[in-house]
C-alpha positions as CSV (number, residue, x, y, z in Angstrom):
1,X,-16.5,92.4,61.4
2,X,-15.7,96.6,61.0
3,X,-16.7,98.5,64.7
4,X,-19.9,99.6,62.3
5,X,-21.6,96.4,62.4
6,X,-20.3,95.0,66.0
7,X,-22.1,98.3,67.3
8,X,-25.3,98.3,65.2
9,X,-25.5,94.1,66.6
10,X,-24.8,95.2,69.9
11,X,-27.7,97.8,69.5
12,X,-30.0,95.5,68.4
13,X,-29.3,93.0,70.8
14,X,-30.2,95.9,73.6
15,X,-33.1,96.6,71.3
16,X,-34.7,93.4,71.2
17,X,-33.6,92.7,75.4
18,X,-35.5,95.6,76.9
19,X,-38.6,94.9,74.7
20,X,-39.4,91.3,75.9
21,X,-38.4,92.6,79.4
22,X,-41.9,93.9,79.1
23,X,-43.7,92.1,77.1
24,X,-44.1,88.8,78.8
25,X,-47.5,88.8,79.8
26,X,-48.6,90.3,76.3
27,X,-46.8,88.1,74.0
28,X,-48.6,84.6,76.1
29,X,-51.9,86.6,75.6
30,X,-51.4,87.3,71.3
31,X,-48.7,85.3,69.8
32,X,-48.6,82.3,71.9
33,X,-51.7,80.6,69.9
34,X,-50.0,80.8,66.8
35,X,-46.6,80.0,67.9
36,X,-47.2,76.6,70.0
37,X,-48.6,75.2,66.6
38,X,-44.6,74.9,65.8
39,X,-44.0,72.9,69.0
40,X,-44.9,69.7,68.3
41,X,-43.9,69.4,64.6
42,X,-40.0,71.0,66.0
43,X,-39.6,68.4,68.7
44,X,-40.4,65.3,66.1
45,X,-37.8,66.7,63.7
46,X,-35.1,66.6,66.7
47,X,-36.4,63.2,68.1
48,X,-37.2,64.8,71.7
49,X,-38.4,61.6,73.6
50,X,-38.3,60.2,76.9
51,X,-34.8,60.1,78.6
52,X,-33.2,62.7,76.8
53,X,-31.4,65.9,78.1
54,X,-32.8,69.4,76.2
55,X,-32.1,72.7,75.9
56,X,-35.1,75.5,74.8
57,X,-33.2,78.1,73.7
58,X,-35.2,81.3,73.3
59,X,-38.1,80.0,75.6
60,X,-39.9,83.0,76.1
61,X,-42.7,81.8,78.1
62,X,-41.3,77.9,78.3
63,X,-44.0,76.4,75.9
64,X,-41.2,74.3,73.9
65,X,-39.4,73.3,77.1
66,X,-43.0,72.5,78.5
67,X,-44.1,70.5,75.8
68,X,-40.5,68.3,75.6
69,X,-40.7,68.0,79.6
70,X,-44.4,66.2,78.4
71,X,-42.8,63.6,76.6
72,X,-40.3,62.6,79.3
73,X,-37.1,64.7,78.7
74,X,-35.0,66.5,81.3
75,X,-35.3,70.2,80.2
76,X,-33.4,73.3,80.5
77,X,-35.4,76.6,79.4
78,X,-33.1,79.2,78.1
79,X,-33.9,82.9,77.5
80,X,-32.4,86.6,77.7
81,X,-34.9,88.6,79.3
82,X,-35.4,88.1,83.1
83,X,-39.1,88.8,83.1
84,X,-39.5,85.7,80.4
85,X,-37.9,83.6,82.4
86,X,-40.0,84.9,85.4
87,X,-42.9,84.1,83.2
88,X,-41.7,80.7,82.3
89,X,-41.2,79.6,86.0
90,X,-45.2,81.1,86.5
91,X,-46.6,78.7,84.3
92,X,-44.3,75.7,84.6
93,X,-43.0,76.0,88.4
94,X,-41.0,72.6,88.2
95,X,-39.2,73.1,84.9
96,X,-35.9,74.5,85.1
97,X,-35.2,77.7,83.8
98,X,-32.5,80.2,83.1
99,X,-31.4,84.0,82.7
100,X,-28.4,83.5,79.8
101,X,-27.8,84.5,76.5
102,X,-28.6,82.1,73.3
103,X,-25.4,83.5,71.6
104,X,-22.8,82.7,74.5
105,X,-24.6,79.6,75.9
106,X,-23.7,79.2,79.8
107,X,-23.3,75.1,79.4
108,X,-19.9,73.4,78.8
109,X,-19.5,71.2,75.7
110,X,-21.8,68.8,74.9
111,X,-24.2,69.3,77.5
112,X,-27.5,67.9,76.0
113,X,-28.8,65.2,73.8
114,X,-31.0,68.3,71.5
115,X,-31.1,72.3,71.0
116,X,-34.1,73.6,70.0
117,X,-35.5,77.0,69.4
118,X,-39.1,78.0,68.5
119,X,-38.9,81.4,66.4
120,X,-35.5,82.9,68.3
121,X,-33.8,83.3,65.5
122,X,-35.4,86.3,63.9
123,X,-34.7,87.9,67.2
124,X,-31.4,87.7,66.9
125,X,-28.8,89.7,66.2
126,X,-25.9,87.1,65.1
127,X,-27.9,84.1,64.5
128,X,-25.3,82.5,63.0
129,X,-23.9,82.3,66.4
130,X,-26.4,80.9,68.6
131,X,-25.8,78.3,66.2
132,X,-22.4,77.6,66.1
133,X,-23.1,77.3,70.3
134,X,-26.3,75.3,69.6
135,X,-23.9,72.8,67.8
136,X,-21.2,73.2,70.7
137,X,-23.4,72.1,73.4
138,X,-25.6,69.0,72.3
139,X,-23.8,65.3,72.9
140,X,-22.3,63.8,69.7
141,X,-24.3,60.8,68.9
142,X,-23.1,57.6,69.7
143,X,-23.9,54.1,68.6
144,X,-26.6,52.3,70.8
145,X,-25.3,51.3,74.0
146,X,-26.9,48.0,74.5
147,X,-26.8,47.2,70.5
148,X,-24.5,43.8,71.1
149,X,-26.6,42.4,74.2
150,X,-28.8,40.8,71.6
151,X,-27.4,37.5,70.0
152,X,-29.1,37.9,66.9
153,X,-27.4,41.3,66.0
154,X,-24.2,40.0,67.0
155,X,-24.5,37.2,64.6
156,X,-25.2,38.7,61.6
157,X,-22.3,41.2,62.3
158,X,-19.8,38.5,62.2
159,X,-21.5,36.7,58.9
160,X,-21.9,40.2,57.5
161,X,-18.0,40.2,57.9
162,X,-17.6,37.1,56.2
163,X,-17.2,34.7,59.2
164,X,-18.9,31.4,59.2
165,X,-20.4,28.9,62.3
166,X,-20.8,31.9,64.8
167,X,-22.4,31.0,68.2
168,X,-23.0,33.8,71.2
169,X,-22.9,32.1,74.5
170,X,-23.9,34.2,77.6
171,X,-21.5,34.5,80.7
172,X,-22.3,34.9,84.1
173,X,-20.5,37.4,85.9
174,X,-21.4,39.1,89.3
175,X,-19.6,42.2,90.0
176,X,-19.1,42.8,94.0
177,X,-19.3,46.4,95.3
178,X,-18.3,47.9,98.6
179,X,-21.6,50.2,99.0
180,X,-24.8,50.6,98.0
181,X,-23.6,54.4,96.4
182,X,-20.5,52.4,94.5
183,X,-22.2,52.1,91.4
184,X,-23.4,55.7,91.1
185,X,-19.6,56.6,92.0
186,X,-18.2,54.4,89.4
187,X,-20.3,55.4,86.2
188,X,-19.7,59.0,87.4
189,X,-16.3,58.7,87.5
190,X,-15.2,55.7,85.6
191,X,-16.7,55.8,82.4
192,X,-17.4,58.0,79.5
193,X,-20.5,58.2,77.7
194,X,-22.5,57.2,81.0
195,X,-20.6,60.5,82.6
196,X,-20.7,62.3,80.6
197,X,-24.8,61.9,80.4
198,X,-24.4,62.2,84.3
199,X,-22.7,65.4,83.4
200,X,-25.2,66.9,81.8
201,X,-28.0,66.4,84.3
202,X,-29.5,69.0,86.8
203,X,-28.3,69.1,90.3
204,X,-31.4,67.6,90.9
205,X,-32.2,65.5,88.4
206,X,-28.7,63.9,89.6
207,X,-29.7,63.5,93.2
208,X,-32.5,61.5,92.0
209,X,-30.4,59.1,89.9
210,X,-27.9,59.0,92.8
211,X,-31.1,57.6,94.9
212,X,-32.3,55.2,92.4
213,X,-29.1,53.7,91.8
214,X,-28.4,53.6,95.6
215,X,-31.3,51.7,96.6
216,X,-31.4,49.3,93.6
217,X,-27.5,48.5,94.9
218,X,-28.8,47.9,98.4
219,X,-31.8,45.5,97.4
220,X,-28.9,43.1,96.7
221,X,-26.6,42.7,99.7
222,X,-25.1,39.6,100.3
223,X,-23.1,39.3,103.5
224,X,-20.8,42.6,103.4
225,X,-21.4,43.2,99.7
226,X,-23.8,43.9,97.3
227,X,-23.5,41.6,94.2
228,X,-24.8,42.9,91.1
229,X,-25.9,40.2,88.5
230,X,-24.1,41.5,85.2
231,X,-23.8,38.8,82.8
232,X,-22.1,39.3,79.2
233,X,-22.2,37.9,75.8
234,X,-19.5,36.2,74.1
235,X,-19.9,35.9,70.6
236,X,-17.7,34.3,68.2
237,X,-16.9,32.4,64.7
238,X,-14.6,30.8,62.6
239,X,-13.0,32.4,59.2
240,X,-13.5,29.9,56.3
């Protein structure tokens, strides 16, 4: 890129900055009718649903990061102009939102589950780097977690692969923790996937899994432990 361009972005990008510091009120009063009519059809495409950390980048006024929040995600609302965000904490108090810039995202590597963005782009002055960070940030996608709990799916994976006579047989385990906060420790700490997801949350979105996760632990002490019921599934077949 020649200094021409890098200083016509950079004025654009100053352009664009101290226009929506002013506009807040203005553009929820005009545009905002016409723009939420994007919302709904945007989340579908990206599968927003319940459980799932998202980033709203652009939010403007939070309607996107409102609307996901609605179906059950955990939400950050992302935009440049302080007085948007301002706006955005107005209307949705309890949703989380953030002062940052959609081309230099403030969230380490794959942060969230989904990126969206409801009409950012044309404000942009190197769009094709807010998506390049939009890819950087969102989790890559991983096979279902619980996929080989059920006996029928690991069956016909094993006759898929050509083995004969397979047979799943559950085992009971307990697994025996120290603490009531043990678990919590060990899947933040131990693991991948599962802390990587723990990762990603809000400060307090964390506190409250920390809770949940303590209590359910300490509804099942048995003498100085707590004993966790965690039984597996052993599948397996013969090769004809």
């Amino acid at each position: 890129m020649d200094a021409t361009s890098a200083t016509s972005e950079d004025a654009f990008h100053a352009f664009e900055h101290a226009g929506w510091e002013a506009v807040p009120r203005q553009y929820d009063e005009s545009f905002a009718a016409l723009t939420v009519q994007s919302i709904e059809p945007l989340l579908d495409a990206t599968e927003v649903r319940d459980g799932l950390r998202v980033l709203d980048v652009a939010t403007g006024p939070g309607y996107a990061a409102a609307a996901a929040a609605r179906r059950g995600a955990d939400v950050v609302g992302l935009d440049f102009s302080a007085a948007m965000v301002a706006e955005a904490r107005r209307q949705h108090p309890t949703l989380d939102f953030r002062e940052g810039d959609a081309e230099e995202l403030p969230f380490a590597d794959n942060s969230f589950h989904a990126v969206v963005m409801n009409f950012g782009l044309l404000h942009l002055p190197r769009p094709e780097r807010a998506v390049r960070e939009a890819h950087r940030v969102p989790l890559p996608p991983g096979p279902p977690f619980f996929r080989f709990s059920d006996s029928g799916e690991c069956m016909r994976v094993l006759q898929d692969a050509g083995f004969e006579s397979p047979r799943v047989d559950l085992v009971p385990q307990v697994w025996r923790l120290r603490s009531p906060e043990a678990l919590f420790e060990i899947m933040l700490h131990g693991t991948v996937r599962t802390a990587a997801l723990l990762g990603a949350q809000t400060p307090h979105a964390l506190d409250a899994i920390r809770g949940e996760l303590r209590d359910a632990t300490a509804a099942c002490r048995n003498g100085d432990a707590f004993e966790l019921a965690m039984p597996s599934m052993l599948a397996s077949a013969k090769k004809g």
